[in-house]
N, C-alpha and C positions, 0 to 999 in steps of 0.2 A: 407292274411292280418291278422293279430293280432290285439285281441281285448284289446285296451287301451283308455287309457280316452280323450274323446271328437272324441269316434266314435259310428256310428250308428250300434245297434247290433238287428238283430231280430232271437228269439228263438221261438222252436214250445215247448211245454211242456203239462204234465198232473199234476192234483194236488191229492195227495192223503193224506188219515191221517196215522198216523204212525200203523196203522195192516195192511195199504194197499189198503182200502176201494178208488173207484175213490169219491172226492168229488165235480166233476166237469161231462156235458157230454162229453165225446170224447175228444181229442185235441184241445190247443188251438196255435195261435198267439200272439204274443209283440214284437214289436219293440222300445229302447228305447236308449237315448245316454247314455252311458257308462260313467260314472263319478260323481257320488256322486249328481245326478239331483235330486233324492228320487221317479223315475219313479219305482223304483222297490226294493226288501230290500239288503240291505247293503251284507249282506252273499254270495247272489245272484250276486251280481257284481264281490266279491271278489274269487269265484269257477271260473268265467268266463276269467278275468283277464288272457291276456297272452295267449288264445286260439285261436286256430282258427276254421275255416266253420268245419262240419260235427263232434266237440266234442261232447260228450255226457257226461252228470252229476247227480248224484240225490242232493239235496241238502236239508239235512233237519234243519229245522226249529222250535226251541222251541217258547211257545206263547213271551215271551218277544221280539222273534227275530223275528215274525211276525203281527200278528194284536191285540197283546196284550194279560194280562190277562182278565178275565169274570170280569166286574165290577157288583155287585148286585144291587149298588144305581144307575149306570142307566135306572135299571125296573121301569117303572112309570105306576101311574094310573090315569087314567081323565076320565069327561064325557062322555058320550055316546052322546048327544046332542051338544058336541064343534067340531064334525065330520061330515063329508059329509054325506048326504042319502046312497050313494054306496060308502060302505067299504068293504074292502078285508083284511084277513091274508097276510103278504108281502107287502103290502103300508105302503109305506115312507113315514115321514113329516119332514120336519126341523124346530127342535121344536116343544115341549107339544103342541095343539091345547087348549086353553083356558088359558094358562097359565097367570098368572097374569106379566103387564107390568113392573114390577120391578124387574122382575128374571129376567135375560136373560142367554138363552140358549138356541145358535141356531144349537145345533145339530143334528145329524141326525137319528130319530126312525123310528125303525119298529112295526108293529103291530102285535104281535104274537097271540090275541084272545082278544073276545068280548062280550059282554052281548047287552040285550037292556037298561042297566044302565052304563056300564064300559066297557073301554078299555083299554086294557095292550100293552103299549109299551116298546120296549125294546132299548137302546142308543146304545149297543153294535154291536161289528162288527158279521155277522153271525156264522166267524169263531173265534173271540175271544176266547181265551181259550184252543186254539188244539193248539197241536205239529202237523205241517203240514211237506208233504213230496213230493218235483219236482220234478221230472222226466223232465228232458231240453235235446235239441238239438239244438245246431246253426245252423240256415240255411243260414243265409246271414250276411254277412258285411262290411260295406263301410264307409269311412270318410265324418263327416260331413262338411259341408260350415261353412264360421267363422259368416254368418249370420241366421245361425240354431244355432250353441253354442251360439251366446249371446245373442240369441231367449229362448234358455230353461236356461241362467244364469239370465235372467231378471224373466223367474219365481221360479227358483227357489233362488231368492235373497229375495223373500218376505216373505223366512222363518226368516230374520234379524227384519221385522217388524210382534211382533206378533199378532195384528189384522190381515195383508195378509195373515199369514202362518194358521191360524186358517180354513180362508175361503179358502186359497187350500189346505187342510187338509180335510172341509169340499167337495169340488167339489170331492176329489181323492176317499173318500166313498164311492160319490154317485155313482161314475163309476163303484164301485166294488159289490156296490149293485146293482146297476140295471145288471150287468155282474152274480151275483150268481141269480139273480131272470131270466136272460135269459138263462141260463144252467136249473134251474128248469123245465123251458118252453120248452127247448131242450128234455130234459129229457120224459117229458109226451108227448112230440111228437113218441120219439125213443119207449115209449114203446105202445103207438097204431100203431106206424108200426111194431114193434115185434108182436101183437096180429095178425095183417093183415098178417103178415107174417106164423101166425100158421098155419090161418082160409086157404090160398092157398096150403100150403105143407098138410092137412088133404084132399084136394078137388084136389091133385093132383099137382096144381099150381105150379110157380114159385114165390118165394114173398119178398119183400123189407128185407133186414138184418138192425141191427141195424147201424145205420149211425156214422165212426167217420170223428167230426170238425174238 
């Protein structure tokens, strides 16, 4: 079956930056309908188009044709006291915490560092900024039912209203961030089982390789 619009396509892929670096751990999953839903970037559909199971693609991607350029005005600073007791580098908020109620702006920051006076957030996507580089395979695909397409045409029609399109704009971030803060988390795993894995192969052992997703 050929991949065309209003079918369900799930690819396995890796994301790397353009020297090659992985910017992800291991392999991942997506599954998403094929047609301009905004489950995935436009390039990305456009490579896929017309293939079938078991193609393989790189697809690379300038910042405009992915998570954007580096915005500098959305580095913000606030108090250190409009924050939780337990803060972390890598916690989200939606929206400045203190911000005065006449600004609105309910996007979505990260916390890249802290004082006991100041916190610097940052609005941008993690990846803003790169030229990023897929690595895809298709492993599956099936047609969808007519009540799955006008399940994903009812969201993504809320791009016509731009208050909807705002706030699934903001959901689709948060999934991306909570998704690169779960690869970081992958990551510090894979590499204390690399360490575990030294500590066995020195002591003779057998011992855990790095794990790919």
């Amino acid at each position: 079956m050929q991949i065309n619009d209003d079918v369900w396509v799930t690819v396995r892929y890796r994301l790397f930056d353009v020297q090659g670096e992985p910017l992800e751990a291991g392999e991942r999953e997506l599954t998403f309908l094929q047609g301009g839903y905004g489950a995935v970037f436009p390039l990305i559909e456009e490579a896929l188009a017309g293939q079938t199971v078991g193609f393989r693609t790189t697809v690379h991607l300038e910042p405009e044709d992915g998570f954007g350029d580096y915005d500098a005005d959305l580095v913000r600073l606030a108090p250190r006291a409009d924050f939780p007791d337990e803060l972390e580098v890598g916690m989200t908020f939606e929206g400045v915490p203190g911000a005065r109620d006449d600004v609105e702006d309910d996007g979505l920051y990260t916390v890249t560092d802290f004082t006991d006076e100041a916190v610097v957030l940052d609005g941008n996507h993690p990846l803003a900024g790169m030229a990023l580089r897929f690595q895809l395979e298709v492993i599956d695909v099936r047609e969808a039912t007519q009540a799955e397409i006008e399940r994903e045409r009812e969201v993504a029609g809320g791009y016509d209203d731009p208050d909807l399109a705002e706030a699934l704009a903001a959901r689709r971030d948060a999934r991306r961030l909570e998704a690169h803060a779960d690869d970081a988390d992958d990551a510090d795993e894979d590499d204390a089982d690399d360490d575990d894995a030294g500590e066995d192969a020195t002591s003779g052992g057998g011992g855990p390789g790095r794990r790919l997703h």
